[in-house]
C-alpha positions in Angstrom: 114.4 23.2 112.5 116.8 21.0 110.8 120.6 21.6 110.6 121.5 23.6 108.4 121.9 22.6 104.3 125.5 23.0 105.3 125.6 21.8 108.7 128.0 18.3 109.5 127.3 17.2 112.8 126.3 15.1 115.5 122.6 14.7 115.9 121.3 13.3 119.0 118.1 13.7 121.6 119.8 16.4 123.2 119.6 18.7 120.4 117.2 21.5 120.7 114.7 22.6 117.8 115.5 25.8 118.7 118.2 27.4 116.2 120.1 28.8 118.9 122.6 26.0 118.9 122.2 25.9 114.9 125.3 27.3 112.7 123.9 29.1 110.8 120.8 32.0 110.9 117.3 30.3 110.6 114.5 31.5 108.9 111.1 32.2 110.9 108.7 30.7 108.1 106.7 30.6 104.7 103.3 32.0 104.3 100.7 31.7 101.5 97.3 32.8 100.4 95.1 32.1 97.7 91.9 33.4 96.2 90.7 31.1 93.7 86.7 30.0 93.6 85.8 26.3 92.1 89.5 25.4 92.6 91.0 22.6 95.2 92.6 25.8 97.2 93.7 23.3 100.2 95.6 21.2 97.9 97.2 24.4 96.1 98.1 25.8 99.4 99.9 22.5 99.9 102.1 22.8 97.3 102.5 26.0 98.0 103.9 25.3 100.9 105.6 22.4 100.1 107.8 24.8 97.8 108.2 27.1 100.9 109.5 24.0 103.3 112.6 25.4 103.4 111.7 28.5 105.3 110.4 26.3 108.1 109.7 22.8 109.3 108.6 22.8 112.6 105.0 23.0 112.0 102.2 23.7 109.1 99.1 24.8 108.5 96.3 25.3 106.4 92.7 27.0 106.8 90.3 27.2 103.7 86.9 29.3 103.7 83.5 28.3 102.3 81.9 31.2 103.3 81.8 31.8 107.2 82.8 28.3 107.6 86.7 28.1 108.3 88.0 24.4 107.7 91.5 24.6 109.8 94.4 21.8 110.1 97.6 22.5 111.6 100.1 20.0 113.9 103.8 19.9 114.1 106.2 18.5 111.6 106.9 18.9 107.7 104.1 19.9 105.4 104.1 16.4 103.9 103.6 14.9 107.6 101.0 17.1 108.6 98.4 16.7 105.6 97.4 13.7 103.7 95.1 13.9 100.9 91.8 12.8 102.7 92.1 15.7 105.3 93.3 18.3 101.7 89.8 16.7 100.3 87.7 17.7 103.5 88.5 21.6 103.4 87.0 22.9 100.9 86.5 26.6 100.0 87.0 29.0 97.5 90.4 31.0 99.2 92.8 29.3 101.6 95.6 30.7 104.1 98.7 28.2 104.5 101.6 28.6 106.8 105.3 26.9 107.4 107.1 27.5 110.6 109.8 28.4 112.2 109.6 30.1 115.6 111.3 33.2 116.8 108.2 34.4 119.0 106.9 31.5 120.8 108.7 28.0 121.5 108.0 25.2 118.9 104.6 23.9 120.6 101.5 22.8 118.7 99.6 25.5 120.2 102.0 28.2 118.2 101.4 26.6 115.1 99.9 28.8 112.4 97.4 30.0 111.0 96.0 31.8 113.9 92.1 31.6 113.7 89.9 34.0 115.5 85.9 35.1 115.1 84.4 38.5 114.7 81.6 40.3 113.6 81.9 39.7 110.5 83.3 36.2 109.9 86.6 34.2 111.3 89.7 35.3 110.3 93.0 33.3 109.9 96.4 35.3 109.8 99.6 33.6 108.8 102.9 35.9 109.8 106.3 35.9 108.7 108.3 38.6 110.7 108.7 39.5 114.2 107.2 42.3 116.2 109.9 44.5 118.6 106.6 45.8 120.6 105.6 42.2 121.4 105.1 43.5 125.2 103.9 47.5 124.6 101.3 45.5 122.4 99.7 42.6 124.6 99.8 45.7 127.2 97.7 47.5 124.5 95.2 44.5 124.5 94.7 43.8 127.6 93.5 47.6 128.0 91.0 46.5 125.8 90.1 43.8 127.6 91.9 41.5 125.2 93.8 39.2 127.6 92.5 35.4 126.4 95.8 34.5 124.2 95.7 30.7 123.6 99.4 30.9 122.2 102.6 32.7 123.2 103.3 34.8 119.9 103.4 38.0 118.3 101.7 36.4 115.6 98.8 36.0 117.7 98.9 39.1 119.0 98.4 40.9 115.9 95.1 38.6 114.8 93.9 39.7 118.0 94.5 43.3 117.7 92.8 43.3 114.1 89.8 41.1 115.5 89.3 43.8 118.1 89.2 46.4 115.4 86.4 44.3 113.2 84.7 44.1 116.4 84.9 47.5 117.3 82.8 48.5 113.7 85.4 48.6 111.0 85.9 46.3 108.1 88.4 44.1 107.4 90.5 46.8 105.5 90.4 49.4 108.2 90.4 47.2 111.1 93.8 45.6 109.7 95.2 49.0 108.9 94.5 49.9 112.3 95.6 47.0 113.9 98.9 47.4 112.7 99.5 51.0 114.0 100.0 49.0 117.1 102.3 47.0 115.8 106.0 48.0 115.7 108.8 45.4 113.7 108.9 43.0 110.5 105.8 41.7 109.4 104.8 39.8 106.0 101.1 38.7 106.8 98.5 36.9 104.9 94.9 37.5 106.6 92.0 35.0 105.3 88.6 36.2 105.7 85.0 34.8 104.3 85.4 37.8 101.7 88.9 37.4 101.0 92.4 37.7 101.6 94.7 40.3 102.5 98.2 40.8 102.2 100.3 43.2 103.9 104.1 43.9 104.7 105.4 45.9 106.9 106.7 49.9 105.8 110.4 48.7 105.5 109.1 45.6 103.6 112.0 43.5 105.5 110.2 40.0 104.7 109.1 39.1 100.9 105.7 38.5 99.9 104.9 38.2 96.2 101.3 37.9 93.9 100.5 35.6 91.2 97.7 34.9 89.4 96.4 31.6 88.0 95.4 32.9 84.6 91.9 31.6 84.1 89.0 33.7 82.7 88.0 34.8 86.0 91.5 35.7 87.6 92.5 33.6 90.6 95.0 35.5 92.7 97.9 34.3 94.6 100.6 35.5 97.8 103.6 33.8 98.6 106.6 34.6 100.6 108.7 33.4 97.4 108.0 33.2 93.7 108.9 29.1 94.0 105.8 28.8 95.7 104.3 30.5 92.7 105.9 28.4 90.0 104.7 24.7 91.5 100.9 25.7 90.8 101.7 27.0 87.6 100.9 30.7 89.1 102.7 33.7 86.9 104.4 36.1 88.8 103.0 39.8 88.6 104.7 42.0 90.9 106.0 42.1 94.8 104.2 43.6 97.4 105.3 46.7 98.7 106.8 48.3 101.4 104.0 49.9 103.5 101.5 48.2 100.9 98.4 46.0 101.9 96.3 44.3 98.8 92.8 42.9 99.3 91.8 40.2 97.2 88.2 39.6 96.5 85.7 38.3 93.6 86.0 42.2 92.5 89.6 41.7 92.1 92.8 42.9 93.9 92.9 46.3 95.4 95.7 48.0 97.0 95.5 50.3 100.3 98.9 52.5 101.5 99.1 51.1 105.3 101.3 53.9 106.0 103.4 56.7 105.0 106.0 55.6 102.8 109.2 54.7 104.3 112.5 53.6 103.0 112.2 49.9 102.4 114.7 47.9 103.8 114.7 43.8 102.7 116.4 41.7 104.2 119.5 41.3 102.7 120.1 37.4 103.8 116.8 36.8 101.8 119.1 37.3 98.6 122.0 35.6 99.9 120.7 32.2 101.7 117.3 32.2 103.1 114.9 32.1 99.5 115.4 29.3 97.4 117.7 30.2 94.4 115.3 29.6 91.8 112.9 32.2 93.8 113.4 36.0 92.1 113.7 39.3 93.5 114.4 42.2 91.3 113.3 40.1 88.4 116.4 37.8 88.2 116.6 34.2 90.2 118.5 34.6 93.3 121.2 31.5 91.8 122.2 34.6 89.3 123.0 37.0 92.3 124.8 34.5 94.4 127.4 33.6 91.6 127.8 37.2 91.5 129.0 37.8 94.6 131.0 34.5 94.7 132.8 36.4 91.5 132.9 39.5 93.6 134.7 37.2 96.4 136.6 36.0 94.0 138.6 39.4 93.2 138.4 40.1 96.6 140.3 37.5 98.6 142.0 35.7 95.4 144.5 33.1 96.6 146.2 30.1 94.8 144.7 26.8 95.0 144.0 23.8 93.1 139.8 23.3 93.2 136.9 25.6 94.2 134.5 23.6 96.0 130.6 24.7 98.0 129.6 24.0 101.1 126.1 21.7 99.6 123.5 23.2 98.7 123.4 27.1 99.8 127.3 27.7 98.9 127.5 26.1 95.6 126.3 29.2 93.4 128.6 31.6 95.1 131.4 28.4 94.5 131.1 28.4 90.7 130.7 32.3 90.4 134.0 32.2 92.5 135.7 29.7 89.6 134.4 31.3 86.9 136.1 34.8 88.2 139.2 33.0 89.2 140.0 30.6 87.1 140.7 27.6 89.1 138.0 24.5 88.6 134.9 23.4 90.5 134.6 20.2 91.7 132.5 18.7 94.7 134.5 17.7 97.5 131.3 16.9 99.6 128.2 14.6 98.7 125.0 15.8 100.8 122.5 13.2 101.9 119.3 15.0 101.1 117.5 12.0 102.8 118.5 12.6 105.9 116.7 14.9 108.5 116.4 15.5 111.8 117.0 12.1 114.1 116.7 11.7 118.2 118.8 8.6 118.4 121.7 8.7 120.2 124.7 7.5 117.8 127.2 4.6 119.2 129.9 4.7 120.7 131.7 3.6 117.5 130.1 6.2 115.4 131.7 8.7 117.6 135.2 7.7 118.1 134.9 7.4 114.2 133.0 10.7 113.3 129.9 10.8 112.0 129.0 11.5 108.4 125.4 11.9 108.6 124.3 14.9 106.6 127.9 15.5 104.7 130.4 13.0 103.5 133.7 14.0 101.3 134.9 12.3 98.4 138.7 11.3 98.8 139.4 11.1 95.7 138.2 14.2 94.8 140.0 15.9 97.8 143.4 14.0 98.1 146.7 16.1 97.3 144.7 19.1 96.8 144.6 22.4 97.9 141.1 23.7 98.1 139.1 26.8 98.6 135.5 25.8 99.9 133.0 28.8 99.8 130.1 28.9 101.8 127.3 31.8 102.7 128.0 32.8 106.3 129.4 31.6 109.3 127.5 32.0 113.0 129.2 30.0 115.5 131.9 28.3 113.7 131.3 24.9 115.0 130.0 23.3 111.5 133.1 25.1 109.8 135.7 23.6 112.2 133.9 20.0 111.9 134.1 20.2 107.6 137.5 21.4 107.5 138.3 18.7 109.5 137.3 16.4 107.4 138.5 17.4 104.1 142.1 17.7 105.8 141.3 13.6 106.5 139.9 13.2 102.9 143.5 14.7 102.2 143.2 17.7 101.7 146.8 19.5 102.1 145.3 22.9 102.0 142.1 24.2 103.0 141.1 28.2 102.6 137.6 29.3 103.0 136.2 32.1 101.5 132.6 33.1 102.9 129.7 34.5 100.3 128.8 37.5 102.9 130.5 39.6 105.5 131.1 38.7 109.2 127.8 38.7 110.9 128.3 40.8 114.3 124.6 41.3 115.1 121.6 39.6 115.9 118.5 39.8 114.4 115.3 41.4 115.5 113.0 40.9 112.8 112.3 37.7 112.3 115.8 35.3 111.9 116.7 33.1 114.8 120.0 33.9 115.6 122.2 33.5 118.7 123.0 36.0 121.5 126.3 38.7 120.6 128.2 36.4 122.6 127.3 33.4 120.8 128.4 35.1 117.3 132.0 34.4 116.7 132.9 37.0 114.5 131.6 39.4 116.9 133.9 38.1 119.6 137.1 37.2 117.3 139.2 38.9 114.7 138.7 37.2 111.3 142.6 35.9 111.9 141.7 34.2 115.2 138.5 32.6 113.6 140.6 31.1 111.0 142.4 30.0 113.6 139.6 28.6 115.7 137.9 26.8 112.7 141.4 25.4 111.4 141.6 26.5 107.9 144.9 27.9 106.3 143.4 31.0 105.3 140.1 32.8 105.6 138.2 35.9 103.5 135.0 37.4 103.7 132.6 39.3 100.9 132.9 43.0 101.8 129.9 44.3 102.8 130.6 46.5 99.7 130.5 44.3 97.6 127.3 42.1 98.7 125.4 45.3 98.6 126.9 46.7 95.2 125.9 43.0 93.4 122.1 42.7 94.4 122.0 46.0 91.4 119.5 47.9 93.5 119.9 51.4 95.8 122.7 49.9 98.1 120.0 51.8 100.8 117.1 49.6 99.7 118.5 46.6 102.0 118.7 45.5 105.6 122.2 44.4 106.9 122.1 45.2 110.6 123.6 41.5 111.2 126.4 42.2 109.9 126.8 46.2 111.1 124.3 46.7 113.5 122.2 49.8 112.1 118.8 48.8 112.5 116.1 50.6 110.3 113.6 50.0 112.7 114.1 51.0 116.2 114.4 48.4 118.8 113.5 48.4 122.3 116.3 48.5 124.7 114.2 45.7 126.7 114.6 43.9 123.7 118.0 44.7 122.8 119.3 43.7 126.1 117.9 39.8 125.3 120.7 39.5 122.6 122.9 42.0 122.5 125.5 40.5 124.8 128.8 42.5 123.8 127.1 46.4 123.4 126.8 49.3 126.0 123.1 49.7 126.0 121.7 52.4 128.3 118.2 52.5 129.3 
């Protein structure tokens, strides 16, 4: 994936796609679905995942359905490398499945790339999958009881296309075969399932990863699923409600229909969703997600207040919680740091030149701006603290004479299992150091973190409602001790 929005470093070949040397938590990817006869559904999906580039850009895809005739294009790279418009023109259809990645299960190979296309009985399917399954292993054990053991690609993602083609196969319909499918399947899931008949979407019964529906308003309805109301908004789709926890919708020419995949349990989003991962023009809880991020830079605000001379964000993800933070306090926003947008991932070694001098690829601060001043810089979370040393740095040689940093969410301690690539315990600084000795570590003057209090309190909802095991470690949804072991360096786990 790409460094992060806030990340200043050195890029070279070494660097890994993986976001295990990243600074921040990545997201595992964007998935959309559309239902929408006599319409160019490829080239809707497009920009339906265009909007959702942010949740992933290590590979795309898109399959489209005329019939039992799947058209399928996937490869790695951004959604505007992968398709051009003469391949959009070829697959034709009247619903399409897209999919934007960024892998948790599964290496970053072409092979992984999603949609996942299988046949049945009654058709192909193509399944797109935002999440990550806890039962990867119990499940491919499952399968290959079945005599399911063919798997072309290394992910859960597969995995559960298989399990519900096996179903189909096995004399249900695509309804019951997916419901059944996923009693197999333990862990976050957000999946959009393209069929010749229609499309299903589904989450998982904590609902820990967002999927909305739209419609195209047309005189025959044309339905829409997207991780994230954005992708709703570029196709001129209307919002009409989130899918639920425990919730699978089928979308067909008789309309949508919604099916309970399971008893309902308490639903449990993923509270980075609302601080960093979905755009901020994206809504949850009918407000954009730009509102609730100056509201817990406000929050921050009265929590850690200090004296300074200009609030400043970390570009683009801490700049909300920045001006909430000088509204509350009083003290004026200004940029400090200009972000090449333009700028992505490069392989090329930099000179020796560029690195006795630092290197300003992604970030550069504006002296001016900076000089004499003492600043507070906000920005959403901090994972390893590399990136935080590196721009603190270089304000202080902008000239800077004070440098506090106040962070938009509390110290994350925890790794993910559901989805978020993030680092081994061990590799999480704020689960090794006290918040003094980071501050220490990273160089700033003075350091503060959103209670977890407060970042719960400010989303508005049932404090309950949300997921925050990163930052406390209480995981709704039982993981493995296999599995725990992978990442959870610093706890006493007994088998």
């Amino acid at each position: 994936m790409f460094p992060s929005s806030s990340e200043l470093t050195e890029l070279t070949d070494s660097q890994p796609l993986s976001g295990h040397h990243a600074d921040k938590p990545e997201e595992a990817c964007g998935v959309f679905g559309i239902y929408a006869p006599e319409e160019a559904v490829a080239k809707l999906t497009y920009f339906g995942l265009y909007a959702l580039q942010h949740r992933g850009q290590e590979s795309a895809g898109i399959a489209t359905f005329a019939g039992k005739t799947v058209h399928c294009h996937k490869d790695m790279g951004l959604v505007s490398q992968v398709f051009q418009e003469s391949k959009l023109n070829e697959m034709v259809g009247s619903l399409a499945v897209g999919h934007t990645r960024y892998s948790t299960t599964g290496s970053s190979h072409r092979v992984n790339a999603q949609p996942a296309v299988l046949p049945t009985r009654l058709g192909p399917l193509a399944l797109a999958h935002n999440g990550n399954l806890v039962n990867t292993n119990q499940l491919r054990e499952a399968l290959a009881e079945r005599g399911c053991e063919d798997f072309v690609t290394t992910t859960d993602s597969e995995m559960i296309a298989v399990a519900i083609a096996n179903e189909v196969d096995r004399g249900k319909d695509w309804v019951e075969g997916t419901i059944a499918a996923l009693t197999l399947c333990t862990g976050a899931y957000s999946l959009v399932v393209g069929t010749p008949d229609g499309i299903i979407g589904v989450r998982d019964p904590h609902g820990i990863r967002p999927l909305v529906i739209g419609i195209l308003e047309e005189e025959i309805p044309r339905y829409v699923l997207a991780s994230e109301t954005c992708a709703l908004d570029i196709i001129g789709a209307t919002y009409v409600r989130t899918v639920e926890a425990g919730e699978l919708v089928y979308i067909t020419e008789s309309g949508l229909v919604s099916h309970r995949l399971a008893e309902s349990a308490e639903r449990k989003l993923c509270v980075f969703e609302m601080i960093y991962f979905s755009r901020p023009d994206s809504v949850v809880n009918d407000e954009s997600l730009y509102t609730y991020r100056m509201r817990i830079g406000k929050r921050l605000a009265k929590e850690s207040a200090i004296d300074a001379d200009l609030v400043m964000g970390v570009p683009d993800s801490g700049i909300p919680a920045a001006i909430g933070f000088s509204q509350a306090s009083g003290i004026p926003y200004a940029e400090g740091l200009i972000k090449n947008r333009y700028v992505g991932r490069t392989f090329i070694q930099p000179t020796q030149h560029m690195r006795e001098h630092g290197i300003r690829m992604k970030l550069n601060p504006l002296k001016d701006v900076l000089a004499g001043k003492r600043v507070i810089i906000v920005d959403d979370s901090i994972v390893r603290g590399t990136t935080s040393r590196k721009i603190v740095r270089a304000l202080r040689e902008a000239g800077a004479t004070e440098v506090h940093m106040r962070i938009s969410s509390p110290p994350v301690t925890h790794p993910c299992f559901y989805g978020i690539d993030t680092d081994n315990q061990d590799q999480l600084i704020a689960a090794r150091l006290t918040v003094a000795e980071i501050a220490e570590q990273i160089e700033v003057d003075s350091l503060a973190y959103l209670s977890q209090e407060g970042m719960l309190l400010c989303t508005g909802e049932d404090v309950s409602h949300f997921c925050s095991a990163c930052f406390n470690g209480k995981y709704p949804i039982t993981v493995p001790d296999v599995v725990k072991r992978s990442k959870l360096m610093l706890e006493n786990i007994t088998a």
